[in-house]
C-alpha positions as CSV (number, residue, x, y, z in Angstrom):
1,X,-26.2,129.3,192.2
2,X,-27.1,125.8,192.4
3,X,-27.6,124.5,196.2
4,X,-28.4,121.3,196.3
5,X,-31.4,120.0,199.4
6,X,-28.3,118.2,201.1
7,X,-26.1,120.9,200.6
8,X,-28.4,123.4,202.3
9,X,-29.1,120.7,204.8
10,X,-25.6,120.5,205.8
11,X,-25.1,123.4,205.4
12,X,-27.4,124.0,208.4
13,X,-25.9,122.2,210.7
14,X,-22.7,123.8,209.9
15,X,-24.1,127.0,211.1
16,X,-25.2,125.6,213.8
17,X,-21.8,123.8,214.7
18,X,-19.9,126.7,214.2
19,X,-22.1,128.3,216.9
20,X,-21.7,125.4,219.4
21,X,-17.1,126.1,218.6
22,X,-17.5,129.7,219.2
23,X,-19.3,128.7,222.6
24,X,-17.1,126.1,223.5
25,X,-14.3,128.0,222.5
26,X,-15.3,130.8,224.6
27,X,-16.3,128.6,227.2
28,X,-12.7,127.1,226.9
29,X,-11.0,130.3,227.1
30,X,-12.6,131.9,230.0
31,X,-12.2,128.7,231.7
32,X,-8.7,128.5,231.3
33,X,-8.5,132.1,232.7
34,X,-10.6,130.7,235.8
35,X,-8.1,127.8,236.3
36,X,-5.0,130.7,235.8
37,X,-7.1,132.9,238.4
38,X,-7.8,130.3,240.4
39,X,-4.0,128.8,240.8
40,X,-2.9,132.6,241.3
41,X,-5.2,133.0,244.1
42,X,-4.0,129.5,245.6
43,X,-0.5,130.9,245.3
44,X,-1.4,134.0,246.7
45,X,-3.1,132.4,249.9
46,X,-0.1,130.3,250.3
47,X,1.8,133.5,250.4
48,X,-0.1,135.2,253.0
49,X,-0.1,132.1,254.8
50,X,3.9,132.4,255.0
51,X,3.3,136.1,255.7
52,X,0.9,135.1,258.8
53,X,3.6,132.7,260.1
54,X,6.2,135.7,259.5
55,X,4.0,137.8,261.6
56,X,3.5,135.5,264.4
57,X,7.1,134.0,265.0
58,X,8.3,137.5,264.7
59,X,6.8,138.4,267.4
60,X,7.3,135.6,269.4
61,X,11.1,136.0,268.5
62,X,10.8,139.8,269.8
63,X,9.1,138.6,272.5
64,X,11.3,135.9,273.5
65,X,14.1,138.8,273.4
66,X,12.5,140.8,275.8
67,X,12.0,137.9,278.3
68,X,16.0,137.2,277.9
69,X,16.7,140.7,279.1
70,X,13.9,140.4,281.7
71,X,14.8,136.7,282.7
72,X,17.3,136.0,285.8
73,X,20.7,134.6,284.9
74,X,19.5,130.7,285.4
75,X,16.8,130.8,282.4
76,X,18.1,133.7,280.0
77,X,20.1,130.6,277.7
78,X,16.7,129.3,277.1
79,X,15.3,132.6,275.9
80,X,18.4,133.1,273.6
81,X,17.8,129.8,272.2
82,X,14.5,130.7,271.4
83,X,15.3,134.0,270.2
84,X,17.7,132.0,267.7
85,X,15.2,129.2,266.7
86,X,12.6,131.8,265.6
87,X,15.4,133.8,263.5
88,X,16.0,130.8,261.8
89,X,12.8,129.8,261.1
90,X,11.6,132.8,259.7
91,X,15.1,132.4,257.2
92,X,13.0,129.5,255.9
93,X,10.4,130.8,255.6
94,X,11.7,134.0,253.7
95,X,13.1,131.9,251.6
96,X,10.0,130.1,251.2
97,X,8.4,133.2,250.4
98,X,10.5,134.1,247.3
99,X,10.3,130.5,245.8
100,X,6.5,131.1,244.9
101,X,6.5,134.9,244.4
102,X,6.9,135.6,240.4
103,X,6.0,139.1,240.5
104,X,8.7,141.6,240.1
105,X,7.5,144.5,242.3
106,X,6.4,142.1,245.4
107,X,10.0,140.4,245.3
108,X,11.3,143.7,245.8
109,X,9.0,144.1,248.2
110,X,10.1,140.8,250.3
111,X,13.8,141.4,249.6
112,X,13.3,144.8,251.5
113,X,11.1,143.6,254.2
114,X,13.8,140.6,254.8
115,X,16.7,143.4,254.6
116,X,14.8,145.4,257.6
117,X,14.0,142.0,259.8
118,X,17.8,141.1,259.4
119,X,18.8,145.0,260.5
120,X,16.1,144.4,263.6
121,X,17.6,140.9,264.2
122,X,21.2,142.4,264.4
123,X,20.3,145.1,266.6
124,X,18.2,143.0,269.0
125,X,21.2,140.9,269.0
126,X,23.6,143.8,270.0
127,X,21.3,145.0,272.6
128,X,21.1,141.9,274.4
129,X,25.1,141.1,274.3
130,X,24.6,144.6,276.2
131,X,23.0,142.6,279.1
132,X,25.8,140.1,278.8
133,X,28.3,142.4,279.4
134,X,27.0,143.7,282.6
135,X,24.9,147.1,281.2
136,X,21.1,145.6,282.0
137,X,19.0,148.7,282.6
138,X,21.0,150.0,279.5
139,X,19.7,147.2,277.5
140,X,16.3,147.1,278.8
141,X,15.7,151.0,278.6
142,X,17.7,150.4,274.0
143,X,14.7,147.5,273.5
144,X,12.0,149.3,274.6
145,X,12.7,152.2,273.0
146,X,13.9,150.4,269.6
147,X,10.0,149.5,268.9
148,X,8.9,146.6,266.9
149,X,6.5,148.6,265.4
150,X,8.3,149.2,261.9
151,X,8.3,145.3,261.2
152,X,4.8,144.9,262.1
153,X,3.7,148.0,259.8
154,X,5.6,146.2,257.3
155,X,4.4,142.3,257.4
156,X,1.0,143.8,258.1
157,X,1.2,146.1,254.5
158,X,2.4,143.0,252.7
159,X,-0.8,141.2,253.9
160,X,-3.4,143.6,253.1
161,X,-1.6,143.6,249.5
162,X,-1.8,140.0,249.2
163,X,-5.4,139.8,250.6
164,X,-6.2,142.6,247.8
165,X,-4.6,140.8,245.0
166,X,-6.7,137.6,246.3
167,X,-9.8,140.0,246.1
168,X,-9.1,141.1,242.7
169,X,-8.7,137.6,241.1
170,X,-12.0,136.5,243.0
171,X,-13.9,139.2,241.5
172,X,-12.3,138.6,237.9
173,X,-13.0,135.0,238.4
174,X,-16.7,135.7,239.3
175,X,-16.9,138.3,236.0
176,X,-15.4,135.3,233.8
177,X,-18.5,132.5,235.2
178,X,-20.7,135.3,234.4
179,X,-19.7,135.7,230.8
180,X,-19.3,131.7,230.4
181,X,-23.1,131.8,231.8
182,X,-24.3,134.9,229.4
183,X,-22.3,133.2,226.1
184,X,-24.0,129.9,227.0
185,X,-27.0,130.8,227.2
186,X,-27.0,133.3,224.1
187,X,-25.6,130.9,222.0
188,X,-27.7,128.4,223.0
189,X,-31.0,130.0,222.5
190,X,-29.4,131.5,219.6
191,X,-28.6,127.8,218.0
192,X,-31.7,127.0,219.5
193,X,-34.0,129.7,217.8
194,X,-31.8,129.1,214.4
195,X,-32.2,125.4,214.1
196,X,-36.4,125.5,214.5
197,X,-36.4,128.1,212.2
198,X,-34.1,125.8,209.7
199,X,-36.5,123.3,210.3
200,X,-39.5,125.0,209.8
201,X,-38.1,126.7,206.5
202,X,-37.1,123.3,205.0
203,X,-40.0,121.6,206.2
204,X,-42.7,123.8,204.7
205,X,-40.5,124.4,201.6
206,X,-40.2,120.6,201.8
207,X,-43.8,119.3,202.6
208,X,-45.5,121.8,200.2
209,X,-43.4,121.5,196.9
210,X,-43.8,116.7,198.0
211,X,-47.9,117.6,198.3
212,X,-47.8,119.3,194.8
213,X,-45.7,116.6,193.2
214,X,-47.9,113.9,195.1
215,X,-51.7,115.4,193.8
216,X,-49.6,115.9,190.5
217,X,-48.8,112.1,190.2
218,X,-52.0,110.9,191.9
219,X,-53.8,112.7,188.8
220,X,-51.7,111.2,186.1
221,X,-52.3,107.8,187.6
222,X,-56.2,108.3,187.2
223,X,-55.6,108.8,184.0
224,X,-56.0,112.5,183.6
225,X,-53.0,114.1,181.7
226,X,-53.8,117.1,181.5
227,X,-52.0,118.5,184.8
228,X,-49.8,122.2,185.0
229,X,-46.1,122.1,184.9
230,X,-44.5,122.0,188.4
231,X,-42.1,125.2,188.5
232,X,-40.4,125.4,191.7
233,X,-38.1,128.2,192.8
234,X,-35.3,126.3,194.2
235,X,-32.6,124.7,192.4
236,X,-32.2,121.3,194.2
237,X,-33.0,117.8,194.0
238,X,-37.0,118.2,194.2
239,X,-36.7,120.8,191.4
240,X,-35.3,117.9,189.5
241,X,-37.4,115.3,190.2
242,X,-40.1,117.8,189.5
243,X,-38.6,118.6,185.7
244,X,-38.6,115.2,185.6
245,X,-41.8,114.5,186.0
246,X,-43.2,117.4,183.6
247,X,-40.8,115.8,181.0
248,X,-42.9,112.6,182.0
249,X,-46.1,114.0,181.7
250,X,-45.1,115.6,178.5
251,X,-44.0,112.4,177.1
252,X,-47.0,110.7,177.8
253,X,-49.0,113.2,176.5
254,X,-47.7,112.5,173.1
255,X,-47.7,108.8,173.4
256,X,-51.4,109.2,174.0
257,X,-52.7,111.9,171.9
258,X,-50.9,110.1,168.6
259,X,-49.4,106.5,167.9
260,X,-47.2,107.6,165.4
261,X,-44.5,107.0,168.1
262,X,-45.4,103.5,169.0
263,X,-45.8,103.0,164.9
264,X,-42.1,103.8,164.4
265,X,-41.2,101.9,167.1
266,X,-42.7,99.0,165.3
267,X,-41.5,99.6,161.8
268,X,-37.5,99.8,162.9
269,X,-35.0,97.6,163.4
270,X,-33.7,97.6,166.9
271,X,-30.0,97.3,166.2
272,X,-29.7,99.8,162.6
273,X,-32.5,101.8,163.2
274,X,-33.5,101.4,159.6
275,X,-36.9,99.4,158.2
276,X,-37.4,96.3,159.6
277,X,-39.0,93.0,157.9
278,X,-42.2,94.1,159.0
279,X,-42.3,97.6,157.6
280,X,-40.8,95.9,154.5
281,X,-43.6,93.7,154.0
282,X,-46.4,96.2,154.5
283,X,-44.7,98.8,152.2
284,X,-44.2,96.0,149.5
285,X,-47.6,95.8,149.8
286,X,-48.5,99.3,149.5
287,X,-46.6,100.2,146.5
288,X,-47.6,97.2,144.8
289,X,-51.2,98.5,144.6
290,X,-50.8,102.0,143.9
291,X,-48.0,100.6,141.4
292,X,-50.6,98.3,139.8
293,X,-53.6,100.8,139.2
294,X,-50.7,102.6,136.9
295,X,-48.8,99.6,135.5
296,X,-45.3,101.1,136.8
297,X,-42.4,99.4,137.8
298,X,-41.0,98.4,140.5
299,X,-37.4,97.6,141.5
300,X,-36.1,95.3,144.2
301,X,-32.3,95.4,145.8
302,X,-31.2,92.8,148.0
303,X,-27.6,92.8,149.1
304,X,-26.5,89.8,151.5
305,X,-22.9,90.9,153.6
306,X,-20.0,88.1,152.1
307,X,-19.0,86.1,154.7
308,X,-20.2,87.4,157.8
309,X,-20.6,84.4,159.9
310,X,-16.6,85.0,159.9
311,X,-16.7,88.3,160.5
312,X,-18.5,87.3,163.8
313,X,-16.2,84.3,164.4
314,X,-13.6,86.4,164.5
315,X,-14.3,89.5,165.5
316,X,-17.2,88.7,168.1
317,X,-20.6,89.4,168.1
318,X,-20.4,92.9,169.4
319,X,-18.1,93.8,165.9
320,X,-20.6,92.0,163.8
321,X,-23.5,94.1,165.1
322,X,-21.0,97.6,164.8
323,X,-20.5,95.9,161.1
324,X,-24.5,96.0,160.7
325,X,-25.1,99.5,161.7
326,X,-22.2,100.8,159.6
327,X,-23.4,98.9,156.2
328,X,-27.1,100.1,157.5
329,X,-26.0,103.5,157.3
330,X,-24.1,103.8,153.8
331,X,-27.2,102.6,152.6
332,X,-29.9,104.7,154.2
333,X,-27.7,107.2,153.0
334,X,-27.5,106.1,149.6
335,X,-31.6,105.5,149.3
336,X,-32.4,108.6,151.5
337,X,-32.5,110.6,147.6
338,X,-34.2,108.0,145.9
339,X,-37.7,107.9,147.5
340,X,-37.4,104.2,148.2
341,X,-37.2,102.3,151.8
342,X,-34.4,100.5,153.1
343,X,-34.7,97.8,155.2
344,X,-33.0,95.1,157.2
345,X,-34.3,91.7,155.6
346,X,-33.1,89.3,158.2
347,X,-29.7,88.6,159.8
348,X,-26.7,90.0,157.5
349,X,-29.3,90.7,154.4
350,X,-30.8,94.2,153.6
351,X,-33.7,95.2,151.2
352,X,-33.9,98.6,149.0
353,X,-37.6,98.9,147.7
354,X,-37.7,101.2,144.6
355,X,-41.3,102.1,143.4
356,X,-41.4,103.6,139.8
357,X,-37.8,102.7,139.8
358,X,-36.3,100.7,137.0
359,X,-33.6,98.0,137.0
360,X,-31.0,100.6,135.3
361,X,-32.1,103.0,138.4
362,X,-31.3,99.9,140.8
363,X,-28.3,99.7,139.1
364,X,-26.8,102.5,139.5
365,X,-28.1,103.1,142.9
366,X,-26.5,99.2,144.0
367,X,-23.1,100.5,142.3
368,X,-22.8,103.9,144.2
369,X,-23.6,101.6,147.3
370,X,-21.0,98.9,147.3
371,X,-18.3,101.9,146.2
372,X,-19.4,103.8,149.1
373,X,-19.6,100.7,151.6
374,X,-15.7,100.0,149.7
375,X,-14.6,103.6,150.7
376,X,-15.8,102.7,154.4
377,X,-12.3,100.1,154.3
378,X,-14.3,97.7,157.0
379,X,-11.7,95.2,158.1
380,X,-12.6,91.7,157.2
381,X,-9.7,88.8,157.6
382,X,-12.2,86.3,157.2
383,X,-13.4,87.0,153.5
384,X,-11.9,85.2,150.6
385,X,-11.9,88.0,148.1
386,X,-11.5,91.5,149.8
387,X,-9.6,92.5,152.5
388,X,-12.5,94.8,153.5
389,X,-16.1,93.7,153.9
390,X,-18.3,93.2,150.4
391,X,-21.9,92.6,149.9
392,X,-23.1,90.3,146.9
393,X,-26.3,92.2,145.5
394,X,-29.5,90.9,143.8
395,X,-31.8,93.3,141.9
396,X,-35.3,92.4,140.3
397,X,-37.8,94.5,138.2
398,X,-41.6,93.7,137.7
399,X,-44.7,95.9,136.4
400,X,-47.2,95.3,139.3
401,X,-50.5,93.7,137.4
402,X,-52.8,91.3,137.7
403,X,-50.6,88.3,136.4
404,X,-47.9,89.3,138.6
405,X,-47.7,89.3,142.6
406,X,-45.4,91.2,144.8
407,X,-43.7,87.7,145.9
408,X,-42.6,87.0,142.6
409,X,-40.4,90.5,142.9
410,X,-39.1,88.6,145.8
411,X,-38.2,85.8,144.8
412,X,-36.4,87.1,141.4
413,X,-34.1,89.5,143.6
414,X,-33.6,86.4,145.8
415,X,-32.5,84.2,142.8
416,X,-30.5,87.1,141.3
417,X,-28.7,87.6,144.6
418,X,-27.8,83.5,144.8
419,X,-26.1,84.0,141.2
420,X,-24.2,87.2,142.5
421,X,-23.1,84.6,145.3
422,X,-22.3,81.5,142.8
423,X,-20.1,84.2,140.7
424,X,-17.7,84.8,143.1
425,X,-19.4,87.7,145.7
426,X,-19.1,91.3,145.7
427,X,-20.6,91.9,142.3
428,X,-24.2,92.5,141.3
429,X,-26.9,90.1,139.2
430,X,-29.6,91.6,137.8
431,X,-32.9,88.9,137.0
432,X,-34.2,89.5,133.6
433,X,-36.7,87.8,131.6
434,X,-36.3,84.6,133.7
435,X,-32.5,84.4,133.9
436,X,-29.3,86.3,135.6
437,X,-27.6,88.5,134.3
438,X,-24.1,90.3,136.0
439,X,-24.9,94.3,136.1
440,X,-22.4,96.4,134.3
441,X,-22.2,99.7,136.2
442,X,-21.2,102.8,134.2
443,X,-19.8,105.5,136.8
């Protein structure tokens, strides 16, 4: 699989992110169960608060009962009153009580506590009406024998319970920082230990593959080609740049062991890719010597495109070059067989050199041309005798000799090709024995 350097890189630091979420989220969630823990506890110490205040004002309210029975006639009212004052208050405060409390088992527990201090109440009540109706040592003897003991045992149950429960969610809120501590710090060290060994892994991988394409270039640029392939293992951008560079060095290699490259290049025409003027001259040249030594003929084609300054007016420049390559490679085609070079001569006019070729050869290889170029159906608006593009073609045939010289080849095809033009384009003049005459192609 293919993992690009900034893939693994990123994908790094996802590991590492996804470490730094799990913590946090961790973090998050025991958090959240401290804050819960923490607002349970508040609402259990506001509940043992009420229980405290239960506690106290119900024994002030037993104790204020006591006095009444205790007190002479001109103060008991004020005992009552207080008696009254503190079984209203702890009403409130019951009710109090069950407004915070959530828990099913400790209303139940609340509901029965308040059901016994409202029995207590009502008895205390009916022992001091005792008093009021005369029977004192009666009611003294019923209240100190009816204990308060019960309700005490009872309020002071409920508060160890609640003091418990407060216990518990202390200890569970100390467990929870423990494991927020332990997960940070493992995941910490753990991203920690992960990302220097990421960094170290990519580094070296990094730094020692850069060194070996650095001493690799630094050789090259002395001038010594003769350096190893680089092969890396990983498939990433470096590994590119490194195939890149062998297919450099390679290519270098052959531009300097042979010249044959920068020879072609030289000989073609930039836009056809075919024989340029220059490759045309110098091969003119060559055959005309070896021609010369056997007295053999040679055979000259020049075809000149019909109106092609109006195939560029209107179809642009960019039509006109397509136009060129097209016609370039029908004939390159056509001449491929034949042993001869095709050439570009200059601007719309192309060259077919035929050593040991004679003018009935040129012939017929001129007449297979402009049918094939016709059964290419090249638009052309701009010509005046074909709906298509044409060429007009000029063929010349000399023996190279002594008396002869390989411009005067030239200039005959050049002559025959202005008569092809002067008889009306797209046809073909052949130049014989100083005059023009129209070819007649038998296909």
């Amino acid at each position: 699989m293919r993992l690009q350097l900034r893939k693994k890189l990123y994908f790094s630091f996802l590991i590492i992110i996804v470490l730094f979420l799990v913590t946090a989220s961790v973090s998050t969630l025991l958090t959240q169960r401290i804050v819960r823990l923490t607002s349970d506890i508040l609402v259990s110490e506001k509940r043992l608060e009420v229980v405290q205040r239960l506690n106290l004002f119900a024994r002030t309210a037993n104790d204020n009962g006591a006095n009444y029975l205790l007190a002479p006639l001109y103060i008991e009212d004020e005992f009552k009153s207080k008696f009254e004052a503190n079984v209203k208050y702890l009403d409130q405060e019951f009710q109090q009580l069950e407004a915070i409390t959530t828990t099913p088992s400790d209303l139940a527990q609340i509901r029965q506590f308040k059901n016994m201090w409202a029995a207590y109440v009502e008895d205390r009540r009916d022992i001091m009406n005792l008093k009021k109706f005369g029977s004192v040592t009666e009611a003294q003897e019923s209240y100190t024998k009816d204990s308060y003991d019960p309700i005490a045992f009872a309020l002071h149950a409920f508060s160890k319970s609640e003091q418990a429960q407060i216990n518990s969610y202390n200890s569970r809120i100390e467990v929870s920082g423990r494991t927020i501590q332990f997960v940070n710090l493992v995941m910490g060290s753990l991203a920690t230990v992960l990302s220097l060994l990421i960094a170290v892994a990519l580094s070296n991988s990094l730094i020692r593959r850069i060194l070996l394409l650095r001493t690799n270039a630094q050789t090259v640029a002395s001038g010594n080609l003769r350096v190893p392939d680089l092969h890396f293992k990983s498939k990433d951008e470096l590994t590119d740049l490194a195939n890149s560079f062998n297919a450099m060095t390679e290519s270098l290699r052959s531009v300097i062991d042979s010249n044959q490259l920068l020879h072609q290049l030289s000989h073609r025409d930039g836009l056809t890719g075919i024989a340029n003027r220059r490759c045309y001259d110098e091969s003119l040249e060559q055959a005309w010597s070896l021609s010369s030594a056997g007295s053999r003929p040679i055979s000259l084609i020049l075809f000149d495109i019909d109106y092609f300054k109006r195939f560029n007016d209107i179809y642009g420049h960019q039509a006109g070059d397509l136009c060129l390559k097209q016609v370039a490679e029908v004939l390159q085609e056509q001449v491929r067989e034949s042993g001869g070079l095709a050439a570009r001569y200059g601007g719309e006019e192309f060259a077919v050199l035929l050593p040991d070729r004679t003018s009935e050869e040129a012939l017929q290889l001129a007449g297979l041309f402009q049918h094939t170029l016709a059964d290419q159906h090249i638009p052309h608006k701009g010509s005046d005798i074909s709906e298509y593009v044409t060429v007009s073609i000029g063929i010349s045939t000399l023996t190279a000799s002594d008396g002869e010289a390989p411009d005067d080849l030239v200039i005959e095809a050049d002559k025959a090709l202005y008569q092809a033009k002067e008889n009306g384009r797209n046809r073909i003049c052949i130049y014989e024995h100083d005059q023009t005459t129209e070819g007649d192609l038998k296909l």
